[in-house]
N, C-alpha and C positions, 0 to 999 in steps of 0.2 A: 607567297607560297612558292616551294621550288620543285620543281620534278624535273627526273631523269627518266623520260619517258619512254621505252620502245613499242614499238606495234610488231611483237614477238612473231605474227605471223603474214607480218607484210611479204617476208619473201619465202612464202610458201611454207610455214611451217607443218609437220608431220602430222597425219591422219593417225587417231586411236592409232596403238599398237604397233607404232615405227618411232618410239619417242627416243629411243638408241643410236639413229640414224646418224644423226648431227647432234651439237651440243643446245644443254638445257636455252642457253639465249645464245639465237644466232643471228643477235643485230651485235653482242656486244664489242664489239671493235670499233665501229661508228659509234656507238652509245660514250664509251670512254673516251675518243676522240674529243667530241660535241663536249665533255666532263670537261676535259685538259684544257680547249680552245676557251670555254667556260670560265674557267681559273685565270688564264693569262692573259684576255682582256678586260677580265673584270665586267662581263658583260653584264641587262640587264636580259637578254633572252640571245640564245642560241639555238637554233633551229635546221634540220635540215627537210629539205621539201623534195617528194620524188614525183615522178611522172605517174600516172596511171597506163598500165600497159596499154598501147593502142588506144588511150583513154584523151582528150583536150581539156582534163586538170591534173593536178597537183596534190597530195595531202602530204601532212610534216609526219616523218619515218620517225627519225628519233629529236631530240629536244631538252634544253635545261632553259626553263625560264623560272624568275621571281613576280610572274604576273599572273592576278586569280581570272585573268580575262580574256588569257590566252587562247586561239581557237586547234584546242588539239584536234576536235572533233570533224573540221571543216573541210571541204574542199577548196583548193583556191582555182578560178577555170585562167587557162592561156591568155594573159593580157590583164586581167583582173587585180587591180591596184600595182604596189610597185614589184611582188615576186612575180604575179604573173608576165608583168612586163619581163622581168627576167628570163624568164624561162623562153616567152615567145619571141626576142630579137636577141638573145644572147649575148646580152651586153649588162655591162657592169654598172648598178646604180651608188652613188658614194655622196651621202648627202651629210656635210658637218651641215652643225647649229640647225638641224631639225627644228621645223615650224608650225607644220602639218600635223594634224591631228592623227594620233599613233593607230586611228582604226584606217588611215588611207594605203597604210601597210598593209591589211588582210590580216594583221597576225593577231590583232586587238578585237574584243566587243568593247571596248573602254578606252578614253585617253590617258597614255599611259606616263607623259610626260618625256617622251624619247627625245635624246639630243643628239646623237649621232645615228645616225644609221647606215651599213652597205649592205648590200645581198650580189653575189655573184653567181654566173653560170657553174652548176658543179656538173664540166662535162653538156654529153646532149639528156641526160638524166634527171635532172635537177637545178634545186637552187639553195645553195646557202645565204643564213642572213645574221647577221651580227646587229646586237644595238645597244646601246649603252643609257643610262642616266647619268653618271658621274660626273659626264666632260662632253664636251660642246661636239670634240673630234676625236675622229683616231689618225695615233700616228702616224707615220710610214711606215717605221717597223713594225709596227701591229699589223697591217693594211697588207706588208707582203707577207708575215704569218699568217692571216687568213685566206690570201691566196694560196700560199701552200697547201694550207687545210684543204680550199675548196680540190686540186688536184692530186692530195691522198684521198679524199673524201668519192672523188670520182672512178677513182682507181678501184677502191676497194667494192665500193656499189655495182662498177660492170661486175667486176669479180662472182661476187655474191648471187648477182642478178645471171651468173650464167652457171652458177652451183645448182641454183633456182630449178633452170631449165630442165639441169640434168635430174635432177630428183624427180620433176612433174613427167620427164619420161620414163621413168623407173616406174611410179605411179601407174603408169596407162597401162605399162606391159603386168604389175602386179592386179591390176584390175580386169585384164583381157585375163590372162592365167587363170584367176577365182572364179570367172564365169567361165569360163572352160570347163575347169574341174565342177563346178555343181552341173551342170551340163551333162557329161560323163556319168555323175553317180545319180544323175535323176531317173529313177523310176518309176510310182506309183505314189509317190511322196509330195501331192504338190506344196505342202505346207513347211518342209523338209527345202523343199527347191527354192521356195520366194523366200524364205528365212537366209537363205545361204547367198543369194545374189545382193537382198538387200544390204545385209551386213558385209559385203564387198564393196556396193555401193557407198557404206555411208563411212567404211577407209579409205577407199581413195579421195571425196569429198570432203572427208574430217567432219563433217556434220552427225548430230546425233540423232536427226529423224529420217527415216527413209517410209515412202511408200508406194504401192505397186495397184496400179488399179488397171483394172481390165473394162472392154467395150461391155456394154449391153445390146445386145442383136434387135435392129428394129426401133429401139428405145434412145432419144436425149442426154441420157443418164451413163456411167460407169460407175463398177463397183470396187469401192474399197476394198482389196481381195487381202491384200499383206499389208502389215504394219511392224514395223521396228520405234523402236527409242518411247520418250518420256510424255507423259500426259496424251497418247495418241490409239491405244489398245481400245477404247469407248467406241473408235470409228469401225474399228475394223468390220466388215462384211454387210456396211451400212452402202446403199445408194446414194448418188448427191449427180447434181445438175453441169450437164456441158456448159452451161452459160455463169458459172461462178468460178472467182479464184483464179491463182494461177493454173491449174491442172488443168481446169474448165479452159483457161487458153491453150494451151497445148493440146490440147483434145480439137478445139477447134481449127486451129491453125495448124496443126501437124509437123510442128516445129518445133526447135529444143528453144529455151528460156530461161536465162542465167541474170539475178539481179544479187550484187553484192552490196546494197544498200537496200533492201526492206526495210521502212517503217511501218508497223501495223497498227492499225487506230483501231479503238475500241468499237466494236458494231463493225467492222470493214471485215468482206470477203477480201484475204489475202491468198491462203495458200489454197482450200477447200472450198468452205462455204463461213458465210455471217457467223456463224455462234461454234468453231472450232475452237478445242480446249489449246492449243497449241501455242506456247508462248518463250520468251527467250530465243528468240530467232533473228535474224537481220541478214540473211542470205540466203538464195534458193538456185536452185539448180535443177532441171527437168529434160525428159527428152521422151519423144516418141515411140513407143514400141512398134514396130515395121515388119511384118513379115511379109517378103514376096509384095511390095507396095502397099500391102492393104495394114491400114490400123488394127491393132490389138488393145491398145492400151497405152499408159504412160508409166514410164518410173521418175518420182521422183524424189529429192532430198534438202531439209533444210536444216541452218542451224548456225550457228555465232561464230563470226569470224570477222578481220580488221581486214588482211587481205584484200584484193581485188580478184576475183574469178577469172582465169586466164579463158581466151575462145579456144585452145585448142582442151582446154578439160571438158568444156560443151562436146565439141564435138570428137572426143573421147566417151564418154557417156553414150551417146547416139549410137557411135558404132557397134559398144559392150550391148546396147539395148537392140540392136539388131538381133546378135546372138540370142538374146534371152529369148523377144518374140517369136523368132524361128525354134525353138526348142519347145516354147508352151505351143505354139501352133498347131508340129507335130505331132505333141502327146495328149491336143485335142484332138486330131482328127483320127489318131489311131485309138481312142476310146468311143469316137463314132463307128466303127469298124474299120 
C-alpha cells in the first residue's frame, strides 16, 4: 500500500471560517519533498517525524510508505527504538545489510524485510528516515542527497513552525476581540450571550462542540446551561456530578485541561458523564470560569483534530474565560438588584 500522507493540521491548521487564511494543504511542500526523496531512492518508506511541542515524543508529519504496517498513527517517545534514539543524541544512525527486525525501527507493527536503513537528525525538530528493500545499502550519493533533504527538510519546518506561531497569535487576539464584542452587546439575552462566546470558542479551538456550565450554589453538581455543535442539544439544561468527566475535573481542580489524544471507551465518563451522546471526538480543551477568585463555572470544547494543542491556547482560553465570567457575574448580581 502507498500513501502520501499529511496530518493537514499538524501545524495549526485554521478554525471553522478562516479556511482563506493560508492554502488548502499547508504541509504540501514537505509532502512533495518526502514524494521526490521517495522516487530518487527508490525507497521502501520515507518518513518525516516531528517533535511534539514542549512534548518527549515524536509522531510522523508527513510520509510515503509501501507498508500496510506502517505506524502512521503512533507516537514514538525520545530514545525509543532507533528514531528516537535520533532525535534524543542527535546523531545519525546508517545501518547497511539491516538484520533487525524492521519493528526495532518504531516504524513497523510488522517485519518488513528492510535492508538498508538511515534516519538522521532534521535540525533540533525531528527526524528523518529512509529505508529500502531493494539493496543491502545506500550509496554515498544517495547518503548526501538525504542529507541535503534532511536540512531543506529542517529549514522549511522551523519556517512553517513559526508561520504556526504567528497565526495561533492572531487566533487569541481574534478570540479576545469576540468575547469583547458579545460582552458589549449583552443585555438581557443570556442565551443570545453563551451562543456568541461559544461559537467564538469553538473558532479559535477548531472544534465543533463547545459547552458552558455554570456552578450550582450549595450543590456537587453544575448545570449544563449552553450547548453548541452535533449530537450535544439532549444535554442542555440538564444537571450532572463534579466527580465525573473531564468538566467534573476542572470544576474540581479549578484548572484548565487540554488533552490532544482522547480515546473514549464505550461505558467511560470522558467529557460529562457515563452515557453522553457525544462522539467523533479525540481532543478537548477546558478552562475555568473566574470571577474575582471565585468559580462560576467552566467553558469548555471538544472535537477531532491530529495536531497537538499548544499550552499557550490553554491559557488563552483561561484568560477569554476570565472575561466571560466577569460579565455573567455582573449581569447576575444586577438581576439580584
Amino acid at each position: 500500500m502507498t500513501a502520501f500522507m499529511p496530518n493537514p493540521t499538524a501545524f495549526g491548521a485554521n478554525a471553522p471560517g478562516q479556511e482563506n487564511l493560508t492554502p488548502a494543504d499547508p504541509l504540501k511542500d514537505l509532502r512533495d519533498a518526502i514524494h521526490l526523496l521517495a522516487n530518487i531512492t527508490e525507497a521502501f518508506t520515507v518518513a518525516l517525524y516531528l517533535k511534539e511541542p514542549g512534548g518527549d515524543c515524536l509522531r510522523p508529519l508527513v510520509w510515503h510508505s509501501m507498508s500496510s504496517s506502517f505506524r502512521s498513527d503512533d507516537e514514538v517517545m525520545l530514545g525509543e527504538g532507533l528514531v528516537g534514539y535520533v532525535a534524543k543524541h542527535q546523531a545519525i544512525v546508517d545501518v547497511d545489510r539491516f538484520e533487525e527486525q524492521a519493528t526495532a525501527t518504531r516504524l513497523y507493527d510488522e517485519d518488513e524485510g528492510i535492508q538498508a536503513f538511515l534516519a538522521l537528525p532534521v535540525g533540533r525538530v525531528g527526524v528523518l528516515v529512509v529505508d529500502t528493500k531493494t539493496r543491502r545499502i545506500f550509496g554515498e550519493r544517495e547518503k548526501k542527497i538525504i542529507r541535503d533533504f534532511a536540512q531543506f527538510m529542517a529549514n522549511l519546518a522551523v519556517h512553517k513552525q513559526t508561520c504556526n506561531r504567528e497565526r495561533l497569535y492572531g487566533r487569541i487576539l481574534d478570540l479576545q476581540y469576540e468575547v469583547e464584542n458579545a460582552t458589549l452587546r449583552y443585555t438581557n439575552n443570556d442565551r443570545l450571550f453563551f451562543e456568541d462566546i461559544l461559537k467564538a470558542g469553538m473558532r479559535f479551538t477548531g472544534f465543533n462542540m463547545g459547552f458552558l456550565c455554570l456552578c450550582m450554589p450549595g450543590r456537587d453538581q453544575y448545570l449544563l446551561q449552553a450547548v453548541e455543535g452535533p449530537y450535544v442539544n439532549v444535554l442542555r439544561g440538564r444537571s450532572f456530578p463534579m466527580d465525573q468527566g473531564l468538566v467534573g475535573w476542572i470544576f474540581r481542580e479549578r484548572r484548565s485541561l487540554t488533552h490532544s489524544r482522547v480515546r473514549p471507551l464505550k461505558g467511560k465518563s470522558y467529557l460529562i458523564h457515563a452515557d453522553e451522546p457525544m462522539r467523533d471526538y479525540n481532543a478537548f480543551m477546558g478552562a475555568p470560569l473566574m470571577a474575582w477568585r471565585r468559580l462560576i463555572g467552566v467553558w469548555a470544547f471538544a472535537g477531532s483534530t491530529d495536531r497537538t494543542l499548544d499550552k499557550e491556547e490553554e491559557q488563552a482560553l483561561q484568560l477569554a474565560g476570565h472575561r466571560v465570567a466577569a460579565t455573567i457575574e455582573y449581569h447576575q448580581r444586577s438581576l439580584q438588584g
